[in-house]
C-alpha positions in Angstrom: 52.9 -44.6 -57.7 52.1 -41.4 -58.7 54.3 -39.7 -61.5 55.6 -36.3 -61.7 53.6 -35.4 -65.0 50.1 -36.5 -62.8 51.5 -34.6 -60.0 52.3 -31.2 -62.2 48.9 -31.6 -63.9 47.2 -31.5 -60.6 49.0 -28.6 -58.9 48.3 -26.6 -62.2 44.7 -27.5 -62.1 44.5 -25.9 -58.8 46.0 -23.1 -59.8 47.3 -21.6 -56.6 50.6 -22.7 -54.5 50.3 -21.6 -51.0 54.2 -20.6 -49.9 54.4 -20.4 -46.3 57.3 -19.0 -44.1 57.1 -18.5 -40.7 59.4 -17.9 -37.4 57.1 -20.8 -35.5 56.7 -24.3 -37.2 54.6 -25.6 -34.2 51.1 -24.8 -36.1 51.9 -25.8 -39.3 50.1 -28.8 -39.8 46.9 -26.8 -38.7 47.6 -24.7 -41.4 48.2 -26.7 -44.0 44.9 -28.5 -42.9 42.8 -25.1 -43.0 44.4 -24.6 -46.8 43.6 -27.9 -47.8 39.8 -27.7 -46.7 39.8 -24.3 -48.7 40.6 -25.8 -52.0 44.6 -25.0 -51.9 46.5 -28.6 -52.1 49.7 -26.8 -52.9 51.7 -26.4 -49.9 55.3 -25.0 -50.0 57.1 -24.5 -47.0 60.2 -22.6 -47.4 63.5 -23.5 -45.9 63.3 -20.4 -43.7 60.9 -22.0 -41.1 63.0 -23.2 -38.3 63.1 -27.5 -38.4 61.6 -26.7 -42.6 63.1 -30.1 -42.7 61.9 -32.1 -39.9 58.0 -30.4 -40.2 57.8 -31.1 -43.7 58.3 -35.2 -42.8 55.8 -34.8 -40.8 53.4 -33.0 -42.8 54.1 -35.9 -45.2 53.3 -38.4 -42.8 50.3 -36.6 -41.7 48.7 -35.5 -44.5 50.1 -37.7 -47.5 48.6 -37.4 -50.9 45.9 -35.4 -49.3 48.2 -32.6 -50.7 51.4 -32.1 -52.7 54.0 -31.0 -50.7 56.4 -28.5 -51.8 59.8 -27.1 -50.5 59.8 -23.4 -51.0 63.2 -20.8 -50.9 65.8 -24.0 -51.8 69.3 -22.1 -52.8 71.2 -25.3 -53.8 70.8 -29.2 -55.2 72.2 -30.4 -51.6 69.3 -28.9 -50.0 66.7 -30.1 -52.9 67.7 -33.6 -52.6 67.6 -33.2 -48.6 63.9 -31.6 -49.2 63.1 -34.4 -51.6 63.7 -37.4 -49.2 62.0 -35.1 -46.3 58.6 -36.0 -48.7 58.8 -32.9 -51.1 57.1 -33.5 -54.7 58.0 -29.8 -55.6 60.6 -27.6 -55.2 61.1 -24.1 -55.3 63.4 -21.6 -55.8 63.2 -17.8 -55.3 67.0 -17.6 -58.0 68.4 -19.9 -60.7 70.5 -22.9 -59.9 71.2 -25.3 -62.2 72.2 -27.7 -60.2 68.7 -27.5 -58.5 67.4 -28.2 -62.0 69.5 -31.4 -62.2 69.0 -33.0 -58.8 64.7 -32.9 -59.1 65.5 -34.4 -62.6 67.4 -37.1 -61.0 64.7 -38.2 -58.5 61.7 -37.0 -60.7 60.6 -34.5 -59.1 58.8 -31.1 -60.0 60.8 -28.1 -60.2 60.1 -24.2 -60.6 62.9 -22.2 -60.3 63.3 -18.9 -59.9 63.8 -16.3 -62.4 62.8 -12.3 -63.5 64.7 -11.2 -66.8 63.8 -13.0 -70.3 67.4 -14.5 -70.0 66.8 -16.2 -67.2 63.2 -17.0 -67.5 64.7 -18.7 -71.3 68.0 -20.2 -69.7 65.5 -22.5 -67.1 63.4 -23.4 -69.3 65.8 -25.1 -71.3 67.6 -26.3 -68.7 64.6 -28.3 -68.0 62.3 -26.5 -65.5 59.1 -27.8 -65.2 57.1 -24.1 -64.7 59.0 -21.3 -63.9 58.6 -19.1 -61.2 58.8 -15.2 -61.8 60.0 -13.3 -58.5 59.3 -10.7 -57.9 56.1 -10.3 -59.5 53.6 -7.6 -57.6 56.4 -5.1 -58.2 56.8 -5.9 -62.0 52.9 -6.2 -62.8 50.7 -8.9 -64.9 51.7 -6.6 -67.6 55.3 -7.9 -67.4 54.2 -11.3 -67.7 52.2 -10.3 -70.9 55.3 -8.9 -72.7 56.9 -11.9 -71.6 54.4 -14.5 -72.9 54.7 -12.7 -76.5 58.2 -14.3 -77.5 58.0 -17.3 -75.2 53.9 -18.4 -75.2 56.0 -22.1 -74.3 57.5 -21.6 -71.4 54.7 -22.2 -67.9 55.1 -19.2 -65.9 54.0 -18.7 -62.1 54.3 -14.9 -60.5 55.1 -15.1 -57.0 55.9 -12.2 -54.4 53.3 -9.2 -54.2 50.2 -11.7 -55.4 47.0 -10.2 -54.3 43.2 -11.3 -54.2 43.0 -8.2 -56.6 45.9 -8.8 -58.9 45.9 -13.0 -59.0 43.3 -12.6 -61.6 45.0 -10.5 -63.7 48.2 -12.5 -63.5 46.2 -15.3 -65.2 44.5 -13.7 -68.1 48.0 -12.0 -68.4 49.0 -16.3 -69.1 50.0 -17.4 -66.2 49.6 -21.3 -65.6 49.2 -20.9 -61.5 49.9 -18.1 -59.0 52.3 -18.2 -55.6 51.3 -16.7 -52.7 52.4 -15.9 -49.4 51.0 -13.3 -46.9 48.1 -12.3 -48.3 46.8 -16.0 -48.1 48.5 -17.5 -45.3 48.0 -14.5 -42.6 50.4 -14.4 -40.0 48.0 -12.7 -37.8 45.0 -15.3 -38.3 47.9 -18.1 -37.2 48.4 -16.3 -34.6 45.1 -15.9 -33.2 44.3 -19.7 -34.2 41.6 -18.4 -37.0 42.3 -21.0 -39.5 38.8 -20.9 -40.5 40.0 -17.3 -41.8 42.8 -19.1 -44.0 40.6 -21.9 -45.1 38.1 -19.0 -46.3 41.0 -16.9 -48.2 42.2 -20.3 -49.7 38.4 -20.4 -51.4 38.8 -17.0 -52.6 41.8 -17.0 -54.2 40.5 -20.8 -55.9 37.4 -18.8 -57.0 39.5 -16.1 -58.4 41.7 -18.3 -60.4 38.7 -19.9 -61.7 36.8 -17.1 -62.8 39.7 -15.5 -64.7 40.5 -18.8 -66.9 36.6 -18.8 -67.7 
């Protein structure tokens, strides 16, 4: 069995965690297929997507240690336990819940909550997060995350919301561990239109970006 320490050593290797949330869960095994063969392992699906639940079992099934399946946009320990036995090795949240904190510890699993201020970037990482997710980030800047990493170089931080081909670099030299990202890697419009090859290429980018900014 794989442990959570091998599991949060891969998924910061990588670098990147693809968060996807969509209105249609019928092509999301596609797309999680087209990230995977781009490099992107990390696959969070949030608990927006209609059936998050019942998908993310399947994804499981289908896909299984091919790639680390998170649960993105979790509000509540209820819903991480639910998202935990649905095949989730990750979860995520987009505030601070301690309780979230305290139900991943009790079934091993990874968990980033999240967090903007110092306060509450500090108070999860004592509660025991495992990296902690900053959201919004595109609005506050890798800059932020600098001034941040100054008093607490400790604490794993991953900037999420407004994450760009042209920022995601910065965002790493600036110290963070891994970067989030949403639309501008998994494009609604590409899904749409069935170009997963077009997701699967992005996916490479943003890996070589990552890649490039820690050399």
């Amino acid at each position: 069995m794989i442990s959570k320490e091998q599991h949060l050593s891969r998924m910061l290797k990588c670098g990147v965690i693809a968060v996807i949330r969509m209105e249609d869960a019928s092509q999301l095994i596609k797309v999680a297929e087209a990230l995977k063969e781009g490099g992107v392992y990390n696959i969070e699906f949030t608990m927006t997507i209609p059936g998050a639940l019942r998908v993310m079992s399947q994804v499981a099934d289908r896909l299984g240690d091919e790639i680390l399946l998170g649960a993105g946009t979790v509000l509540d320990g209820e819903t991480a336990r639910a998202a935990i036995l649905a095949g989730a090795q990750y979860v995520v949240g987009p505030n601070l819940n301690l309780d979230l904190i305290e139900v991943c510890h009790r079934y091993g699993k990874i968990v980033i909550p999240g967090t903007l201020t110092p306060t509450e970037i500090l108070t999860a990482w004592e509660a025991g997060a495992d990296v902690v997710k900053v959201f919004p980030a595109g609005i506050m800047g890798p800059g932020y995350l600098k001034d941040i990493r100054g008093p607490l170089p400790q604490v794993r931080l991953l900037p999420t919301g407004g994450v760009t081909l042209e920022n995601a670099g910065a965002f790493i030299k600036a110290g963070a561990v891994a970067i989030g990202v949403g639309g501008n890697l998994v494009d609604k419009k590409a899904i749409r239109e069935g170009k997963f090859d077009f997701l699967t290429e992005r996916a490479k980018q943003f890996v070589e970006v990552v890649k490039a900014a820690r050399e």
